[in-house]
C-alpha positions in Angstrom: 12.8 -18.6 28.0 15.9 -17.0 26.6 18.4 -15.9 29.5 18.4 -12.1 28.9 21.8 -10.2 29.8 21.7 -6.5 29.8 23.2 -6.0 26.4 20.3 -8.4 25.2 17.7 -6.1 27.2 19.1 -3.1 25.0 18.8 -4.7 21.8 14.9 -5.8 22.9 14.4 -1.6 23.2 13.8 -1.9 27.2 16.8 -0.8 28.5 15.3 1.5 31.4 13.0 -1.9 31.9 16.5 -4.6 31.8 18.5 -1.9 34.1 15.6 -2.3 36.9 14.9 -5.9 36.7 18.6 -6.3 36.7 19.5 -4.0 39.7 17.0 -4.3 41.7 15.8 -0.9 41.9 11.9 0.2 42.0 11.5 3.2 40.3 7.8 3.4 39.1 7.0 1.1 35.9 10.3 -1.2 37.1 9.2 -3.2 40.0 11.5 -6.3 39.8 11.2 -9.6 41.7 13.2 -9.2 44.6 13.2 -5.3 45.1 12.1 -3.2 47.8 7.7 -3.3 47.7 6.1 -1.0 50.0 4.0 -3.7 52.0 0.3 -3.5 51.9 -0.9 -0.3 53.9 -3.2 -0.9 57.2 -5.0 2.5 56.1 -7.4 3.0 53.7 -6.0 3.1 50.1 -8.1 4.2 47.6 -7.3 2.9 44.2 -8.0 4.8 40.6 -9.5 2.6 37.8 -9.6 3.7 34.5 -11.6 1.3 31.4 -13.5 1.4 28.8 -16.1 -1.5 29.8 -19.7 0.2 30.4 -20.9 1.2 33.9 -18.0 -0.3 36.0 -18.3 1.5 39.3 -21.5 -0.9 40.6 -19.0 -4.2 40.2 -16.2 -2.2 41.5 -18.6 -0.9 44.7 -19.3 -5.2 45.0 -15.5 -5.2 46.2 -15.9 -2.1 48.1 -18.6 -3.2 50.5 -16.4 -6.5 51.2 -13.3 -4.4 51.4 -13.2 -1.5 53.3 -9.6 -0.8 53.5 -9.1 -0.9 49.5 -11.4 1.1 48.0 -11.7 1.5 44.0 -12.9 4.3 42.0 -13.5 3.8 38.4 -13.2 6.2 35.6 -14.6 5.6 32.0 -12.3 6.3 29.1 -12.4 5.7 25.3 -11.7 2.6 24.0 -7.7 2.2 23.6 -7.2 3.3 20.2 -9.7 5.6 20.1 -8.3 7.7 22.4 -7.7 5.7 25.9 -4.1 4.7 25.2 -3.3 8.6 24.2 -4.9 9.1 28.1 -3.3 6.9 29.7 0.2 8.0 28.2 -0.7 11.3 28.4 -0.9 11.1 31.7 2.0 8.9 32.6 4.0 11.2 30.6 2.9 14.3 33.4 3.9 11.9 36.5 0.2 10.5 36.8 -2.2 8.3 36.1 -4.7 5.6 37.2 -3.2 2.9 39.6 -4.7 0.4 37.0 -6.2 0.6 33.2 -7.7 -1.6 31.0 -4.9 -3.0 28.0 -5.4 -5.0 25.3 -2.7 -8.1 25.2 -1.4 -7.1 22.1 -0.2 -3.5 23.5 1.3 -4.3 26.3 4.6 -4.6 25.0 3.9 -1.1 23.5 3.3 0.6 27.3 6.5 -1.7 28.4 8.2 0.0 25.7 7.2 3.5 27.3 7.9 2.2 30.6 4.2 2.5 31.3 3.1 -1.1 33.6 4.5 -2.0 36.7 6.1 -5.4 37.1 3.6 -6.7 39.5 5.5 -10.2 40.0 6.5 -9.6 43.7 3.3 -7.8 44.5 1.3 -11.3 44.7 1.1 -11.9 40.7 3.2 -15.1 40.5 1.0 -16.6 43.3 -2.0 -16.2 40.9 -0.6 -17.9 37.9 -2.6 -21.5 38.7 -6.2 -19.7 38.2 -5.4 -18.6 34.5 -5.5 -20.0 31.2 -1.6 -20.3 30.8 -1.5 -19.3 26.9 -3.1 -15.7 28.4 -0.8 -15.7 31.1 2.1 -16.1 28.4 0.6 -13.0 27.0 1.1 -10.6 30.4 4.4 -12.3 31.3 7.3 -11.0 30.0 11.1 -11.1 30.8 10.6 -13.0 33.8 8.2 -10.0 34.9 4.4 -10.4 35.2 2.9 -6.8 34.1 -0.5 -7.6 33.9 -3.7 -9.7 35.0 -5.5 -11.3 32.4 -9.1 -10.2 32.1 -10.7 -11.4 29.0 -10.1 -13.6 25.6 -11.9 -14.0 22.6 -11.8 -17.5 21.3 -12.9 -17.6 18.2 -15.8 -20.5 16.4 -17.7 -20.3 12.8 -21.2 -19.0 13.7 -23.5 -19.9 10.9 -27.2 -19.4 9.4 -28.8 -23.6 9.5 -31.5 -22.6 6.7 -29.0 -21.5 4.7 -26.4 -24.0 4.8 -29.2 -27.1 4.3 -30.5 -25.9 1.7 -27.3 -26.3 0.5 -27.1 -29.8 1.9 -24.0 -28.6 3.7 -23.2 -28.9 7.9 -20.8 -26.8 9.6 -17.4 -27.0 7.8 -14.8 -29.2 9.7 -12.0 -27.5 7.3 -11.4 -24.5 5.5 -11.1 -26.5 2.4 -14.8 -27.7 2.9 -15.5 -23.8 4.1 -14.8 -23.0 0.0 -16.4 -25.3 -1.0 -19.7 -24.6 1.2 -18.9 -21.2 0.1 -19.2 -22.3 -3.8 -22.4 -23.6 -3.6 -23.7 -20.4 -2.1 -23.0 -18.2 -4.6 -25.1 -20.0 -6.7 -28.3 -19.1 -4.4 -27.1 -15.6 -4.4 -26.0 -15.7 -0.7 -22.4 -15.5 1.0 -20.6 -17.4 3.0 -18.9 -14.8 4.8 -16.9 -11.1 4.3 -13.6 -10.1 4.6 -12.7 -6.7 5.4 -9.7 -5.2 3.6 -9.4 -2.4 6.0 -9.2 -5.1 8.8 -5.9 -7.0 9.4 -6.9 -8.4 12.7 -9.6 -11.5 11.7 -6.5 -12.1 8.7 -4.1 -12.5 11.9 -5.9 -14.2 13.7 -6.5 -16.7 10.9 -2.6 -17.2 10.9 -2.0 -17.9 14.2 -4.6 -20.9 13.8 -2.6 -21.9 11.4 0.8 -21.7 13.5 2.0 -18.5 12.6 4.7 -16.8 15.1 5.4 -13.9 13.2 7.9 -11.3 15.8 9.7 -13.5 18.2 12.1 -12.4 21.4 15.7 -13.1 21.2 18.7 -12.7 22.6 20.1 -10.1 20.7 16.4 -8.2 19.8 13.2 -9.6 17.8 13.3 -12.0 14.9 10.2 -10.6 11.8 8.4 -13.5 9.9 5.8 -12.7 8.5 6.0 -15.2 5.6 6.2 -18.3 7.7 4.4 -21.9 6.1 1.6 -21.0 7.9 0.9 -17.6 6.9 1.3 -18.4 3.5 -1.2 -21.4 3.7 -4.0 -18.8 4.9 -2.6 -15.9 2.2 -2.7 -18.1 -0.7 -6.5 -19.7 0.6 -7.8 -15.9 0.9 -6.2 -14.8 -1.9 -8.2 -17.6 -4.5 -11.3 -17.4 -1.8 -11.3 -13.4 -3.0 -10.0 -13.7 -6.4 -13.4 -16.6 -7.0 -15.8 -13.7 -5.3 -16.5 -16.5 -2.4 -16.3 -13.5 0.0 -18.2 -9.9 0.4 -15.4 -7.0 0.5 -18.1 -4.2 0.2 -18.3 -4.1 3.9 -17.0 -5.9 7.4 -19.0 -8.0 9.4 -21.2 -6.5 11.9 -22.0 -3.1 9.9 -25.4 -1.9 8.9 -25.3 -3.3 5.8 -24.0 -7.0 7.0 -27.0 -6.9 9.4 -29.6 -6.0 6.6 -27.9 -8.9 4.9 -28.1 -10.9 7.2 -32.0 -10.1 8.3 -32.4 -11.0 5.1 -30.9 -14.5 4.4 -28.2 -13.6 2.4 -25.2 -14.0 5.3 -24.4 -17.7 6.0 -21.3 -17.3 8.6 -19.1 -15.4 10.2 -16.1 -16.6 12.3 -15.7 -14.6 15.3 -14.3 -14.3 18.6 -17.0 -15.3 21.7 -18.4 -12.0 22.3 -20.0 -12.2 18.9 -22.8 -13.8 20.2 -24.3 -10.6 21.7 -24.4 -8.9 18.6 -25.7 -11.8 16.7 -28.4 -11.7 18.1 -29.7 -8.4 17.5 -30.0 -9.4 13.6 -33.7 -8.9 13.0 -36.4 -12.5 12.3 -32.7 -14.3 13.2 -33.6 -16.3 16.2 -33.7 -19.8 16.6 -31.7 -19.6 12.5 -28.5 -19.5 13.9 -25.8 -22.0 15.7 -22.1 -22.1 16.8 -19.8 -24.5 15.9 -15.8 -24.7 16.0 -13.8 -22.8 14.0 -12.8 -24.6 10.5 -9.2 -25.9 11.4 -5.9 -26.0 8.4 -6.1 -29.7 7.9 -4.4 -31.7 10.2 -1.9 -28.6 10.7 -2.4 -25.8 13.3 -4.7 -25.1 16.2 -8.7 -25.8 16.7 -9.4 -22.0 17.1 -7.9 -18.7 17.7 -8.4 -15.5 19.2 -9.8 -12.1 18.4 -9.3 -9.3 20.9 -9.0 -9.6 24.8 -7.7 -7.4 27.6 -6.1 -7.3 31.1 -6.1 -5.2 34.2 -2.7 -3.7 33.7 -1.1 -1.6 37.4 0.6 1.4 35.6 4.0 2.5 36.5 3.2 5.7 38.9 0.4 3.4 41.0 1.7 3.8 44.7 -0.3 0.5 46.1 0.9 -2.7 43.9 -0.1 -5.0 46.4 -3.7 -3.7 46.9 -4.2 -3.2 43.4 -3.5 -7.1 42.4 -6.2 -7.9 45.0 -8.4 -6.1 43.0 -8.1 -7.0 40.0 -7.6 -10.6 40.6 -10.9 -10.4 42.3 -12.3 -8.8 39.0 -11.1 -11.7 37.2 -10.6 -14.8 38.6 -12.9 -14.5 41.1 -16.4 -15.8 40.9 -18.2 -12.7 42.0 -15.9 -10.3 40.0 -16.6 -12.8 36.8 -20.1 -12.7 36.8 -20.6 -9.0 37.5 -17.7 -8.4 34.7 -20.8 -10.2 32.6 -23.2 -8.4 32.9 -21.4 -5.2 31.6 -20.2 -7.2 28.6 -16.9 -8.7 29.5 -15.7 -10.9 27.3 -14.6 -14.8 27.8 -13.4 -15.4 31.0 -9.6 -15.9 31.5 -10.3 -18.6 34.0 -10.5 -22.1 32.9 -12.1 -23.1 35.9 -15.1 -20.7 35.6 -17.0 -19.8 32.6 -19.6 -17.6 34.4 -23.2 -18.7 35.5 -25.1 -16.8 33.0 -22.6 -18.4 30.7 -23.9 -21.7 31.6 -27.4 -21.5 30.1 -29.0 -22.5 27.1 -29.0 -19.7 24.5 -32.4 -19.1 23.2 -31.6 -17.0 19.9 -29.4 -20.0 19.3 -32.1 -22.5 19.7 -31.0 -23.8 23.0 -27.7 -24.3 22.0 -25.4 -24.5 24.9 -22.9 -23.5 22.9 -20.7 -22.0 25.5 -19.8 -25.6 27.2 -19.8 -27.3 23.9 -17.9 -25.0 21.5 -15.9 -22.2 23.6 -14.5 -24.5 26.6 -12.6 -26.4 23.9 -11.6 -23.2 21.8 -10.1 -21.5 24.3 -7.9 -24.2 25.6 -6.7 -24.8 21.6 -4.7 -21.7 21.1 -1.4 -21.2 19.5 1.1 -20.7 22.6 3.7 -19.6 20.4 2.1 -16.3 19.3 3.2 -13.5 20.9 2.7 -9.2 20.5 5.7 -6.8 20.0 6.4 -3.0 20.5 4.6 -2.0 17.4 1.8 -4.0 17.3 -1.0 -1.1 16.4 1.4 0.8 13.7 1.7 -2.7 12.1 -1.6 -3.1 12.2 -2.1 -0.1 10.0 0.4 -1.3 7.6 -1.1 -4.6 7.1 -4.5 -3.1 6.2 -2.7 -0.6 3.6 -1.4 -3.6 2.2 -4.3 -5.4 1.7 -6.4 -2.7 0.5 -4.4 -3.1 -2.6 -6.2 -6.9 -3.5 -9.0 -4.5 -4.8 -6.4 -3.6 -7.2 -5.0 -6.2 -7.9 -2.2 -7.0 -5.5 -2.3 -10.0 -4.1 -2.4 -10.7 0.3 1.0 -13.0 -0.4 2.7 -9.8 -2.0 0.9 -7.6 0.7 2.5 -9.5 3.2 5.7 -9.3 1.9 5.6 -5.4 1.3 4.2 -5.1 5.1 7.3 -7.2 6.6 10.0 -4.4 4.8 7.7 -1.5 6.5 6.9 -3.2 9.9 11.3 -3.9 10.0 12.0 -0.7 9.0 9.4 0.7 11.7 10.8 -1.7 14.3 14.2 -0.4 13.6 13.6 3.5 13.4 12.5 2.9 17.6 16.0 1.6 17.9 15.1 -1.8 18.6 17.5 -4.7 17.1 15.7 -6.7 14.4 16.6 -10.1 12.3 14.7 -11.2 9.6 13.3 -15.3 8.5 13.0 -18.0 9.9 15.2 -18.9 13.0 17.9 -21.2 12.4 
């Protein structure tokens, strides 16, 4: 890790966040290793839990009964971007706010950049580092600070339709080169091999950081923008002839009504998608027992064996008066086995926990013929991840600017010239907050 001065902290765009970690103090959001932590209280503390995760309060209630002197109260809130976030800010902005909220990996150097999370690395975090996948704990670590818990992941495989791809004599492609080609020979039957959404930057990312990408990078004097790395280029340029040979439905995104008409009716051969997919699936109509998991089609002998698609952590927010207390919680929700397998059953996705996948996680899938897919096909996708990758202060606004771009390939513009278009607006962006930005590849 880069040794961060103050002047470097500046450039970064956390300068309330360096002055903290730097002097010691504890203001709220700016808990640094070695300050002043209220120890944990001997009364009852009763903790606020906002997320968007369905029907919450029965797993938190588990830990209540076995915890008496921490008690947690959930509250349900809207998805992030669809109007959690705006919440959670709202309230931090008035003073308030939950002592912990549910955060995606890729904003959290967003709320850092607000001064919204707590750095929870005296209040017991550091100790909990062993039980975690360490490419997720990457993602909540942060300036030597841990803001975060990691909750879930969603390591990504090819889910695919077996009728269809035998009866193009095809298996499960090993490579994407062998993905077009699969993808060639379906055409011909009238069926597709997949869609890609042009409104959708994030399965396009996600693609590039199986292939190595590292596209905004920490430095010492602010962030380093490269989004036209080897890498990214390699999964560009294979997109862009993938689109340009019609290989790929663009009317509409996976997991729409009309992708599960099409794919009720045996015209949708794969999609590659993060774990949770496998819930929905399996609500395509006449589709069970059709459809298998295998791992994700890999860049040649270059890159990673998956990648990720979405995932979140129990962030404590920077007004949260209990630190302490609230890491118990929520590394019970998360590492523990208990907290894991009631986190299940309300649709939680992969487990951040390498050790513990989750018992109903460990069964045979009947839609998937009995596949025990989870043991065979996640295990090793999760634990071949890009390490490298990491989120910056504008991940969501960048977002939108990728999908802008690539809207244009329905006019003609290609995703290499898309890319290149996004990079000027996402440094420009980057440089409006005030933060310090360099551009290509580092030296």
């Amino acid at each position: 890790m880069v040794e961060l001065t103050r002047r470097h902290l500046v450039a970064l765009g956390f300068a309330g966040l360096g002055t903290a970690l730097l002097s010691g103090c504890t203001t709220p959001g700016q808990l640094g290793r070695g300050g002043a932590l209220n120890p944990s209280s001997p009364e009852v503390v009763t903790l606020n839990y906002w997320t968007w995760l369905k029907d919450m309060q029965p797993v938190a209630d588990i830990w209540n009964r076995n915890n008496p002197h921490i008690q947690v109260r959930v509250t349900p809130i809207p998805q992030g971007n669809n109007g959690g976030y705006q919440k959670m800010y709202a309230a931090l902005a008035a003073g308030g706010g939950p002592d912990l909220g549910q955060v995606e990996y890729r904003n959290i150097p967003e709320f850092l950049l607000a001064g919204g999370l707590t750095n929870i690395a005296d209040a017991g975090a550091l100790a909990l580092k062993p039980r975690y996948d360490p490419t997720l704990w990457q993602q909540v670590s942060f300036l030597d600070g841990v803001y975060a818990l990691p909750q879930d992941s969603g390591p990504m495989a090819l889910y695919y339709h077996r009728p269809l791809l035998e009866s193009v004599g095809a298996t499960p492609p090993k490579t994407w080169e062998e993905w077009a080609e699969i993808a060639v020979e379906l055409r011909q039957k009238r069926a597709w091999m997949d869609c890609f959404s042009l409104s959708d930057a994030g399965p396009f990312i996600s693609y590039a950081t199986q292939a190595g990408a590292r596209w905004v990078t920490p430095e010492r004097d602010g962030w380093r923008v490269n989004l036209l790395d080897e890498p990214t280029l390699t999964v560009a340029r294979f997109f862009d002839r993938a689109l340009d040979r019609k290989l790929l439905l663009t009317e509409y995104g996976p997991f729409s009504p009309p992708w599960f008409a099409a794919a009720a009716a045996d015209r949708i051969a794969s999609v590659t998608s993060a774990s949770w997919a496998d819930a929905i699936i399996a609500d395509i109509q006449g589709g069970a027992g059709k459809w298998g998991v295998a791992p994700m089609p890999r860049w040649g002998h270059t890159g990673y064996g998956s990648s990720a698609l979405g995932g979140s952590t129990v962030g404590v927010l920077a007004h949260g008066k209990h630190p302490r207390e609230a890491v118990e919680f929520a590394a019970w929700l998360t590492s523990e086995r208990a907290g894991i397998d009631a986190e299940i059953s309300r649709g939680i996705g992969w487990s951040p926990t390498p050790d513990y996948i989750g018992a109903a996680r460990s069964k045979p899938a009947p839609f998937f013929g009995g596949q025990r897919y989870n043991e065979e096909i996640m295990i090793p996708a999760a634990a071949d991840q890009n390490p490298d990758w990491s989120w910056w202060p504008i991940t969501q606004q960048s977002f939108n600017i990728l999908a802008d771009e690539f809207r244009k390939k329905a006019a003609g513009q290609s995703l290499v010239d898309g890319l290149r278009s996004a990079e000027r607006l996402i440094i420009r962006a980057m440089r409006n907050k005030g933060l310090t930005v360099h551009t290509g590849a580092a030296s």
